[in-house]
GUBA-439361 format. One record per residue: residue number from 1; x, y, z of N, C-alpha, C in turn. Coordinates in nm, 3 decimals. Layout:
   n     n_u     n_v     n_w    ca_u    ca_v    ca_w     c_u     c_v     c_w
 NUM       X       Y       Z       X       Y       Z       X       Y       Z
...
# end
This chain:
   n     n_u     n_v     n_w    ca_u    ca_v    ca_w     c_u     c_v     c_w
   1   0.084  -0.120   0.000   0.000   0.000   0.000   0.088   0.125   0.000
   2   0.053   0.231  -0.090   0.161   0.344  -0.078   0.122   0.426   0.039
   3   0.228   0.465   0.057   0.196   0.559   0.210   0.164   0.703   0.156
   4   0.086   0.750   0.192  -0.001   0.880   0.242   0.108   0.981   0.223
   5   0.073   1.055   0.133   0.176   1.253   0.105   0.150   1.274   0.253
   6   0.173   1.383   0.279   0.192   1.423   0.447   0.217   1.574   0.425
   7   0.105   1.661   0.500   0.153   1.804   0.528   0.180   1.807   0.646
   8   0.252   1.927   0.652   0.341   1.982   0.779   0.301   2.110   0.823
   9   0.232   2.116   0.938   0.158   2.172   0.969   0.187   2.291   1.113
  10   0.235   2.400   1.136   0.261   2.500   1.216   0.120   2.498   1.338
  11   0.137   2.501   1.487  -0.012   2.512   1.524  -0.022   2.643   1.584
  12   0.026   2.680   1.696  -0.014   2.866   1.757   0.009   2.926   1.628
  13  -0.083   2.977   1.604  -0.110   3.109   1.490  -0.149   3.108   1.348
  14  -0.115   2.912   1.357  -0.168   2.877   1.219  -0.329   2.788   1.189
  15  -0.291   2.739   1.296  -0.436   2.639   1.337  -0.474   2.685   1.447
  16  -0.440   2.725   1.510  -0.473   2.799   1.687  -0.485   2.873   1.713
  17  -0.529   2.956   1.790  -0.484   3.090   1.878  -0.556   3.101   2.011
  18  -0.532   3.215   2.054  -0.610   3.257   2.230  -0.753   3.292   2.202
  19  -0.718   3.367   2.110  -0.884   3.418   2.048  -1.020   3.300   2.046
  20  -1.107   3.375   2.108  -1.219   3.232   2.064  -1.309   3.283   1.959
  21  -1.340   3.247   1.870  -1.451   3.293   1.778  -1.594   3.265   1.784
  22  -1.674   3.289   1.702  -1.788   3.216   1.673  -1.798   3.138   1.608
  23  -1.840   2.991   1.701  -1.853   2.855   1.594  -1.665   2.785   1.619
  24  -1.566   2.857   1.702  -1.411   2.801   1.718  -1.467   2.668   1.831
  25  -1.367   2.582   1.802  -1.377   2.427   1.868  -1.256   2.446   1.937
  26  -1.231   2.403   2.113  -1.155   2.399   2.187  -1.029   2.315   2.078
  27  -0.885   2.389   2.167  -0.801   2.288   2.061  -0.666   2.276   2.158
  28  -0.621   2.341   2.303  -0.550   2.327   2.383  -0.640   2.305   2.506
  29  -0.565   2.230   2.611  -0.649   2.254   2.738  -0.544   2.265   2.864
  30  -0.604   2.301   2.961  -0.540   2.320   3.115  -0.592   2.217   3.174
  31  -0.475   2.138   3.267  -0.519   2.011   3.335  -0.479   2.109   3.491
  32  -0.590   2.163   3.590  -0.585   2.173   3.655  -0.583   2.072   3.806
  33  -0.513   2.001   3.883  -0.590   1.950   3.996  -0.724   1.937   4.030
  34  -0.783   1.827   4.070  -0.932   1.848   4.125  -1.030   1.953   4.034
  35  -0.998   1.945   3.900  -1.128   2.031   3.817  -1.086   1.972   3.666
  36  -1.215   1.941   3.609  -1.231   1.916   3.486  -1.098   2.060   3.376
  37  -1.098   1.953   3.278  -1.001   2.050   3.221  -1.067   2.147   3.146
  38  -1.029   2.260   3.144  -1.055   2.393   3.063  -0.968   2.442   2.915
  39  -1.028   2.452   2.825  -0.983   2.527   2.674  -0.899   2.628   2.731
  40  -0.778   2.635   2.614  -0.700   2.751   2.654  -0.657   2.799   2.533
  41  -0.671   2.697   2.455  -0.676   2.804   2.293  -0.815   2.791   2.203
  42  -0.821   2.785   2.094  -0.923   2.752   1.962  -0.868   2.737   1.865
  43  -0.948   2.656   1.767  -0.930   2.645   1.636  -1.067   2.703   1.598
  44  -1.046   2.786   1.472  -1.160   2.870   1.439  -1.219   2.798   1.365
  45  -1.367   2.769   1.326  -1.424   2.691   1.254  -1.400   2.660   1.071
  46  -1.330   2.774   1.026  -1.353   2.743   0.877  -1.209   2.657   0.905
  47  -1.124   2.712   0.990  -0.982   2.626   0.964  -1.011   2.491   1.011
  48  -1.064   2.406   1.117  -1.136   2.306   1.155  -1.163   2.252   1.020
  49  -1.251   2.286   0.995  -1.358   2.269   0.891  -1.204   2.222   0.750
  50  -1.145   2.307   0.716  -1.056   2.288   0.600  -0.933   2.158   0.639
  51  -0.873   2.156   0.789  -0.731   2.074   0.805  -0.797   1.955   0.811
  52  -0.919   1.914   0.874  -1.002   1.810   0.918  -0.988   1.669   0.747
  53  -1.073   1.814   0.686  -1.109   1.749   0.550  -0.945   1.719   0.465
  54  -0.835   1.790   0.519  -0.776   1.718   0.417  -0.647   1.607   0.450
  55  -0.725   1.604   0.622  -0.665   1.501   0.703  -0.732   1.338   0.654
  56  -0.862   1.388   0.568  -0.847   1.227   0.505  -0.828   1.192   0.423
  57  -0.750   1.266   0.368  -0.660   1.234   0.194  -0.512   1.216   0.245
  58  -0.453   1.301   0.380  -0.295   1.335   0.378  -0.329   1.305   0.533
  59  -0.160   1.260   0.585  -0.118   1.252   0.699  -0.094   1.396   0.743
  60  -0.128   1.417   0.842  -0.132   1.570   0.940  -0.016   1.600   1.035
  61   0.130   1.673   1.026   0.216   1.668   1.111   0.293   1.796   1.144
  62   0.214   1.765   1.249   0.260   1.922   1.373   0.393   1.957   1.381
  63   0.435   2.086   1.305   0.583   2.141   1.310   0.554   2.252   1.433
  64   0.600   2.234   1.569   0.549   2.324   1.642   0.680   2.403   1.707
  65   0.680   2.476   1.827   0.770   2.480   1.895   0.737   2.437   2.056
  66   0.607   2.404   2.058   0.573   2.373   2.178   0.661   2.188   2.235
  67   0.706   2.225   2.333   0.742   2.135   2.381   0.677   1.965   2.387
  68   0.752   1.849   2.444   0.640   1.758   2.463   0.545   1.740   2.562
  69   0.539   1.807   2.664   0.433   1.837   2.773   0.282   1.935   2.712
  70   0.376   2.046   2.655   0.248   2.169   2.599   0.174   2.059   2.473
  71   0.263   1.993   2.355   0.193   1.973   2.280   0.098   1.855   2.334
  72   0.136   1.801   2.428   0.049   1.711   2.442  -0.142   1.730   2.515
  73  -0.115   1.848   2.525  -0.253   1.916   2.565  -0.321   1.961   2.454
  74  -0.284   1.965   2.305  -0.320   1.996   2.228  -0.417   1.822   2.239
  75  -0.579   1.870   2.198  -0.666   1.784   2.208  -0.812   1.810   2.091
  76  -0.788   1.842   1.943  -0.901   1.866   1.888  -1.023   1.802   1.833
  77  -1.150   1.810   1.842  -1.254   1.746   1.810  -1.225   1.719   1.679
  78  -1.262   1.549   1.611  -1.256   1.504   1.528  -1.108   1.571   1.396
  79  -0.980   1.558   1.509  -0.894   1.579   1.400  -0.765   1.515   1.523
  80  -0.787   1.386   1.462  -0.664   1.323   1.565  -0.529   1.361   1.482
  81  -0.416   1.348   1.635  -0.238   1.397   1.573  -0.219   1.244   1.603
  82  -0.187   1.195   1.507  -0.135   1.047   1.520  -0.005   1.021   1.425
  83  -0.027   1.079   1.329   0.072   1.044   1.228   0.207   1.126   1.259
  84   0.269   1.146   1.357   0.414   1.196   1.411   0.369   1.342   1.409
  85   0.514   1.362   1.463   0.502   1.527   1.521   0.639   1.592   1.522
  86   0.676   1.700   1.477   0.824   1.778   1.483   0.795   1.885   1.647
  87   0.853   1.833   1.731   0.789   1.954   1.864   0.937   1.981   1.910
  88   0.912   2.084   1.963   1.023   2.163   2.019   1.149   2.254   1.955
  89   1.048   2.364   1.837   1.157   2.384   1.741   1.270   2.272   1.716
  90   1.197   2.151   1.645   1.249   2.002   1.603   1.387   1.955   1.716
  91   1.342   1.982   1.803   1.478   1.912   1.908   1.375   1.793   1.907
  92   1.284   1.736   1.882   1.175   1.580   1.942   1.124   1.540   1.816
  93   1.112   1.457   1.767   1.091   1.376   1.657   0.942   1.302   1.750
  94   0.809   1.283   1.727   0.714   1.175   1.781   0.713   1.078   1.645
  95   0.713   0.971   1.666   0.708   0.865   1.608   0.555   0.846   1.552
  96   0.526   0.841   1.438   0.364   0.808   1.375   0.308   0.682   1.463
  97   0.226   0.727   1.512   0.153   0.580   1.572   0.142   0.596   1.698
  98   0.263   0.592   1.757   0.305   0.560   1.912   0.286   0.704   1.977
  99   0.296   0.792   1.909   0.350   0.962   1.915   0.457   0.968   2.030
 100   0.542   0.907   2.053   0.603   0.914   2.138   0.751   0.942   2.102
 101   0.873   0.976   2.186   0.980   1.037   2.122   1.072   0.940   2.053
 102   1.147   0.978   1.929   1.245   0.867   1.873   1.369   0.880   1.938
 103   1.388   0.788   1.970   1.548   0.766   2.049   1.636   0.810   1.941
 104   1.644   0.766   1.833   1.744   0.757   1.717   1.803   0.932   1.709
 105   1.654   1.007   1.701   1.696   1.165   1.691   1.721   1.214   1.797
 106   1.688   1.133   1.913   1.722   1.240   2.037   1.917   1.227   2.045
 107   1.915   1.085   2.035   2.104   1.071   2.013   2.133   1.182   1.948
 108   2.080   1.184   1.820   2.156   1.287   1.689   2.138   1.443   1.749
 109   2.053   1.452   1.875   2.007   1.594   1.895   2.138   1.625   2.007
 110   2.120   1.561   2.090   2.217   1.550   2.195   2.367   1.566   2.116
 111   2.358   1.583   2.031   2.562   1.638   2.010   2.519   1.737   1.963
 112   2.421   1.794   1.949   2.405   1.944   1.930   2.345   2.012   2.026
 113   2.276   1.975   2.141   2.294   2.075   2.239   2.300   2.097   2.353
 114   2.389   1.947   2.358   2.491   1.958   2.493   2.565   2.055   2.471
 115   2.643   2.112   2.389   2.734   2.195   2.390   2.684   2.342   2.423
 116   2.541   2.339   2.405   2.485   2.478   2.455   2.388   2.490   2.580
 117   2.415   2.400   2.649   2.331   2.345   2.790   2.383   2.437   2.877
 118   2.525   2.476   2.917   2.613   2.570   2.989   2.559   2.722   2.947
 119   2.569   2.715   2.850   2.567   2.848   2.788   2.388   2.917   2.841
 120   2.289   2.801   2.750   2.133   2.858   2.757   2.088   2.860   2.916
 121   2.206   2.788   3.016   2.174   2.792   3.194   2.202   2.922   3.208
 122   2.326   2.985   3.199   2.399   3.051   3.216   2.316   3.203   3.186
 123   2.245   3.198   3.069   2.227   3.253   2.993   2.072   3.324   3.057
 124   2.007   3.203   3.110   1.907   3.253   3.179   1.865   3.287   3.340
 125   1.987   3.250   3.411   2.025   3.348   3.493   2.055   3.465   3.472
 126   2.143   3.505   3.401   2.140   3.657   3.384   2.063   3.728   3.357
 127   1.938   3.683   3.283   1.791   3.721   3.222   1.747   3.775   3.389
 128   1.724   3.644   3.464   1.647   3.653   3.579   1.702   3.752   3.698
 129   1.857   3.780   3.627   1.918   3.847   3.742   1.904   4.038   3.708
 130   1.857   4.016   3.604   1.847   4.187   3.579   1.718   4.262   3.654
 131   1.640   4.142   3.691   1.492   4.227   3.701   1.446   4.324   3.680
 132   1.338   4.251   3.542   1.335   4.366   3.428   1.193   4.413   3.511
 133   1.105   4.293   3.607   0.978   4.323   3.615   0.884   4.342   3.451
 134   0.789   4.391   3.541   0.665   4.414   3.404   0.628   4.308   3.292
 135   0.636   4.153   3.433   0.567   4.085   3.364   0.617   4.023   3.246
 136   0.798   3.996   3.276   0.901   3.976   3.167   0.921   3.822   3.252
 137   0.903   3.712   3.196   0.934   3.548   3.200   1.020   3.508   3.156
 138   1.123   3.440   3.159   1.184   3.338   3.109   1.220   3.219   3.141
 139   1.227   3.150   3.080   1.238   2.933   3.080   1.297   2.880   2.996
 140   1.372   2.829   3.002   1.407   2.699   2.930   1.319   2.593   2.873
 141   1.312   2.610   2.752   1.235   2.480   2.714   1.309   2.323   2.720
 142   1.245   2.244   2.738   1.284   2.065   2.752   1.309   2.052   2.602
 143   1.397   1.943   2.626   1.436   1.876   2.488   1.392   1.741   2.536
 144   1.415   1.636   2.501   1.395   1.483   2.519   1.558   1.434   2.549
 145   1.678   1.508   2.630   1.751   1.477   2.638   1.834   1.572   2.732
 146   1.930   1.527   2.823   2.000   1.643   2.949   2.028   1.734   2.876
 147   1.992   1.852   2.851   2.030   1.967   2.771   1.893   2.027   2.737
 148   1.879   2.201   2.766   1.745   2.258   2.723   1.727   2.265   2.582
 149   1.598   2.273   2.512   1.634   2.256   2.397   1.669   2.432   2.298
 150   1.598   2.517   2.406   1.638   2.653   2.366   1.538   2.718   2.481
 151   1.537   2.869   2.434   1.550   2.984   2.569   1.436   3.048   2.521
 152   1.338   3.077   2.577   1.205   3.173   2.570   1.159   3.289   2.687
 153   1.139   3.426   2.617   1.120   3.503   2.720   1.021   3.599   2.659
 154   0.924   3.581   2.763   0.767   3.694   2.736   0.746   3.783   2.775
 155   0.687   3.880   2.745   0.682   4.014   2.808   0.570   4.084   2.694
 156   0.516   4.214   2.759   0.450   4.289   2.651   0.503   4.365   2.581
 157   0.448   4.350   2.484   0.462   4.410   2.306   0.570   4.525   2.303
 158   0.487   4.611   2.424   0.568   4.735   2.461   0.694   4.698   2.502
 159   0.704   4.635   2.586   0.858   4.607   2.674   0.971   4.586   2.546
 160   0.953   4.527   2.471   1.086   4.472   2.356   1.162   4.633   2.276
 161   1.049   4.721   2.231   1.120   4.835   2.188   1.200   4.919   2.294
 162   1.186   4.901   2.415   1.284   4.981   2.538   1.388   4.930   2.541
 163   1.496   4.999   2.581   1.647   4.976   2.638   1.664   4.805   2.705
 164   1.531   4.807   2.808   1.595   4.661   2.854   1.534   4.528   2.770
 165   1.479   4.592   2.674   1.423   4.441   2.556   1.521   4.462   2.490
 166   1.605   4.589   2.450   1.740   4.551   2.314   1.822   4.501   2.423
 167   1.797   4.514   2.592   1.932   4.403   2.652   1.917   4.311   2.643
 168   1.794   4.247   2.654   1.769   4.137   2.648   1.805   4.041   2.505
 169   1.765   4.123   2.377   1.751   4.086   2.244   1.946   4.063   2.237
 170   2.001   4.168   2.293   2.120   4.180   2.269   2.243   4.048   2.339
 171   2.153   4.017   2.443   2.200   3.907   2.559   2.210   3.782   2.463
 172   2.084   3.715   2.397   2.068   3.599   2.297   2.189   3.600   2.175
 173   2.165   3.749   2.115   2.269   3.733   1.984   2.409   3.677   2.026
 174   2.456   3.815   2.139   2.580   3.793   2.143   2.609   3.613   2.233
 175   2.538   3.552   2.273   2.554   3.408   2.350   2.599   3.306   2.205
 176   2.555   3.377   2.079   2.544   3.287   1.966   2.374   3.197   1.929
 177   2.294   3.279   2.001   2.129   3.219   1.962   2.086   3.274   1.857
 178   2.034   3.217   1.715   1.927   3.296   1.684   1.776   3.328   1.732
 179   1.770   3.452   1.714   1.639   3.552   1.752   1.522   3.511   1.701
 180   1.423   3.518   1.733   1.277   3.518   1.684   1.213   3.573   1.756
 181   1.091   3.668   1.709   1.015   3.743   1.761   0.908   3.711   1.734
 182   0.780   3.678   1.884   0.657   3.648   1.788   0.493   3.731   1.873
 183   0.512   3.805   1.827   0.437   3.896   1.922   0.544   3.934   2.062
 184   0.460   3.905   2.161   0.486   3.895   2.303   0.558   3.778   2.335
 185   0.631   3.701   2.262   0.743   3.634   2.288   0.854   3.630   2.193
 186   0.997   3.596   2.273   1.099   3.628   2.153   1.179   3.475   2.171
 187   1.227   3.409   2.137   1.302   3.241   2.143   1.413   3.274   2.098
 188   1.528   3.226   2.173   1.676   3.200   2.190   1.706   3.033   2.139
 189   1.711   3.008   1.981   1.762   2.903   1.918   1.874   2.862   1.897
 190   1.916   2.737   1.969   2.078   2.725   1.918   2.104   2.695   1.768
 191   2.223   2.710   1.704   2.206   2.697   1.568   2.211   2.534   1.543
 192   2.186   2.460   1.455   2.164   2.353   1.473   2.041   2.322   1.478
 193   1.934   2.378   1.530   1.812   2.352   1.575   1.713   2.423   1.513
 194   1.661   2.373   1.428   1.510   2.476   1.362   1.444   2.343   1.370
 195   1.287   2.436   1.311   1.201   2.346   1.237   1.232   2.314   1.119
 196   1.298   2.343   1.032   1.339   2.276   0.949   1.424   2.177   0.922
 197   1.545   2.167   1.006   1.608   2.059   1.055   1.559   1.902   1.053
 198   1.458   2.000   1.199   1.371   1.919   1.241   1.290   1.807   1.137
 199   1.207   1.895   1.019   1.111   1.797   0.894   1.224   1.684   0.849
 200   1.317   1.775   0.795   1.407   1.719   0.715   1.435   1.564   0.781
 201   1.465   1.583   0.884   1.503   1.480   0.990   1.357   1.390   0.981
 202   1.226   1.415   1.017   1.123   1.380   1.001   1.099   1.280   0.867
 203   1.141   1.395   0.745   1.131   1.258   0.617   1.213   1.167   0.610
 204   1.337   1.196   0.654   1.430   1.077   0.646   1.415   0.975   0.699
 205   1.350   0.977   0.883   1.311   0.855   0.946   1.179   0.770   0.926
 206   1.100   0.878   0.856   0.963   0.806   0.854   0.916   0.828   0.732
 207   0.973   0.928   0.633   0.878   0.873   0.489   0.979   0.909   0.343
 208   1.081   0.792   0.417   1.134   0.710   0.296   1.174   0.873   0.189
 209   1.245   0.988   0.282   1.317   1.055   0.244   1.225   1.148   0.183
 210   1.050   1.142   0.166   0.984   1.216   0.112   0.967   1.340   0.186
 211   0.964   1.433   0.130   0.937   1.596   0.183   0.759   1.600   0.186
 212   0.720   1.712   0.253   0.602   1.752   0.275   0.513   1.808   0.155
 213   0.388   1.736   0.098   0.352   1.801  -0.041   0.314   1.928  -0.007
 214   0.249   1.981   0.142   0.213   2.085   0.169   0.273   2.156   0.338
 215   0.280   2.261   0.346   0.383   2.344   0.422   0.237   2.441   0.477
 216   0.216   2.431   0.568   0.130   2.598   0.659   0.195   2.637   0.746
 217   0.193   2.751   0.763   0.299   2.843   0.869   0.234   2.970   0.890
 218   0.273   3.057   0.950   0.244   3.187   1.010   0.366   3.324   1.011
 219   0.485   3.249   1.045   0.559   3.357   1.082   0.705   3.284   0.997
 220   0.853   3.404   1.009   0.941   3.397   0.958   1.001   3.306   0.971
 221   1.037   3.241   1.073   1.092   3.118   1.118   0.994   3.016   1.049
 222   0.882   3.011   1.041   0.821   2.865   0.961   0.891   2.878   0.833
 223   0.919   2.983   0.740   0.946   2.945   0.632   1.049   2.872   0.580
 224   1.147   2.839   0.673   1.235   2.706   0.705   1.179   2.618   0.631
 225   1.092   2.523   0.646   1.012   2.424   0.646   0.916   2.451   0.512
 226   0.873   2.545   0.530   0.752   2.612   0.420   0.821   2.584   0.263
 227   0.933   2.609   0.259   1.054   2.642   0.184   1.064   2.469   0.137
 228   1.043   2.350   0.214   1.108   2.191   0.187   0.960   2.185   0.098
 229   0.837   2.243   0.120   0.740   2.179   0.092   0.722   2.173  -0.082
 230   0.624   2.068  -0.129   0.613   2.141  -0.282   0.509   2.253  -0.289
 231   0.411   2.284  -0.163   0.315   2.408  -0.176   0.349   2.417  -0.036
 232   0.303   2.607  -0.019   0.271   2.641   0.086   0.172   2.734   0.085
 233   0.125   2.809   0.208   0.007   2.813   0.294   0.026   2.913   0.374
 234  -0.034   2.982   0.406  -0.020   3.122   0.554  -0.134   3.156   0.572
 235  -0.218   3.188   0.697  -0.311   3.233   0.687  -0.349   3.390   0.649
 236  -0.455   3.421   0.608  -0.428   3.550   0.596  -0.454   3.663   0.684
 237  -0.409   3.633   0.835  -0.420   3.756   0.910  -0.254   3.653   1.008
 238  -0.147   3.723   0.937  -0.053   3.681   0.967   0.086   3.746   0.959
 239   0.152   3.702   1.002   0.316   3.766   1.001   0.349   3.722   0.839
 240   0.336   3.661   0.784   0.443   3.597   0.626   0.325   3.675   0.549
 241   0.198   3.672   0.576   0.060   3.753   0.510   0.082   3.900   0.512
 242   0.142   3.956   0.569   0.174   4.086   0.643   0.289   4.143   0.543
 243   0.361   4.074   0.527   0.515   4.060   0.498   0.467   4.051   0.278
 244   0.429   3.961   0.274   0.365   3.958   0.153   0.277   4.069   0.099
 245   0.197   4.134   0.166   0.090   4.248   0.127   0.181   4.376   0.138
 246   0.234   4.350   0.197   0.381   4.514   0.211   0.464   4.491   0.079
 247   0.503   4.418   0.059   0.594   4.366  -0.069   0.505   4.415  -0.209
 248   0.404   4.411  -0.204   0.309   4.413  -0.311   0.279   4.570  -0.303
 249   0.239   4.638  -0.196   0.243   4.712  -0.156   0.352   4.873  -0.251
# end
């Protein structure tokens, strides 16, 4: 039997968001203690309505940056993630079926960022030691292996154009991270590590070296990936949508 084309699929901002709409179907949840779980994002109904339907022609696979804890709260009505998963700006490979992590890539991940485990610790102490206040976070994201898999820090919109967001912005470059900005959060990537990496790595272990017939994304960093596909996709109230209508513009 031939195996199934496969799109690659972006979820906060492409299939998701905070926003709830009219007619949006829960699509993250909060597992609180002692209380039924609560929605914490949506999928808006026409997008539902469109990934659903072409989840039964093509395999469906989440290029995210959410970790394996966050993505695993991802829970949507009638659109199961079964067929593998790229999570953690591709530091985690999930295996189709099992969804669970591949040993094979976590080895191959682990000589790339052990060497920046010192550095992204290091790195976020000093974050924590400036106290910027106003509601400025930072964490380490998990990899599937002793080593974080990269550096995330939130704050509002406002905070990044002031003096202590270019320290902050300035803290990542000079460590050797690349930058990303996505709204109200900015990610500290070691090099080595994208989502694109990540697919690439994805077709090689699981489909017999085939690339993605279709690519959806949102922002600059997806186009990594967007870029392997033979089509791509953005929604149109978006960062690459944004970026495109100015160009034309």
């Amino acid at each position: 039997m031939k195996e199934r084309d496969w799109i690659a699929t972006d979820l906060d901002g492409t299939l998701i968001g905070r926003h709830r709409h009219e007619g949006s179907l829960p699509a993250t949840w909060l597992h609180e203690p002692d209380s039924e779980p609560t929605p914490s994002s949506w999928i808006p109904r026409a997008t539902h309505s469109f990934i659903s339907t072409l989840a039964q022609a093509f395999s469906i696979v989440p290029v995210t940056a959410r970790d394996f804890a966050s993505f695993s709260r991802v829970a949507i009505e009638r659109l199961p993630f079964h067929d593998g998963a790229v999570v953690a700006n591709g530091a985690i490979l999930l295996k189709p079926g099992s969804m669970a992590p591949d040993e094979e890539h976590d080895a191959q991940v682990e000589t790339v960022l052990i060497g920046w485990k010192q550095v992204l610790c290091d790195l976020i102490e000093r974050v924590h030691g400036l106290q910027l206040g106003g509601g400025v976070r930072a964490r380490l994201v998990s990899s599937n292996v002793d080593a974080p898999a990269y550096m995330v820090v939130k704050a509002d919109e406002s905070f990044w154009p002031t003096d202590s967001g270019q320290t902050v912005l300035d803290m990542l470059q000079t460590a050797g991270l690349r930058s990303a900005q996505f709204g109200r959060e900015v990610q500290g990537v070691p090099p080595g590590l994208s989502k694109r990496i990540g697919v690439e790595a994805f077709a090689r272990r699981f489909k017999n070296g085939a690339l993605p017939l279709l690519g959806l994304g949102d922002t600059h960093e997806d186009l990594g990936f967007l870029g392997l596909a033979e089509f791509m996709a953005m929604p149109r109230s978006s960062q690459l949508a944004d970026k495109l209508n100015g160009d034309e513009r």
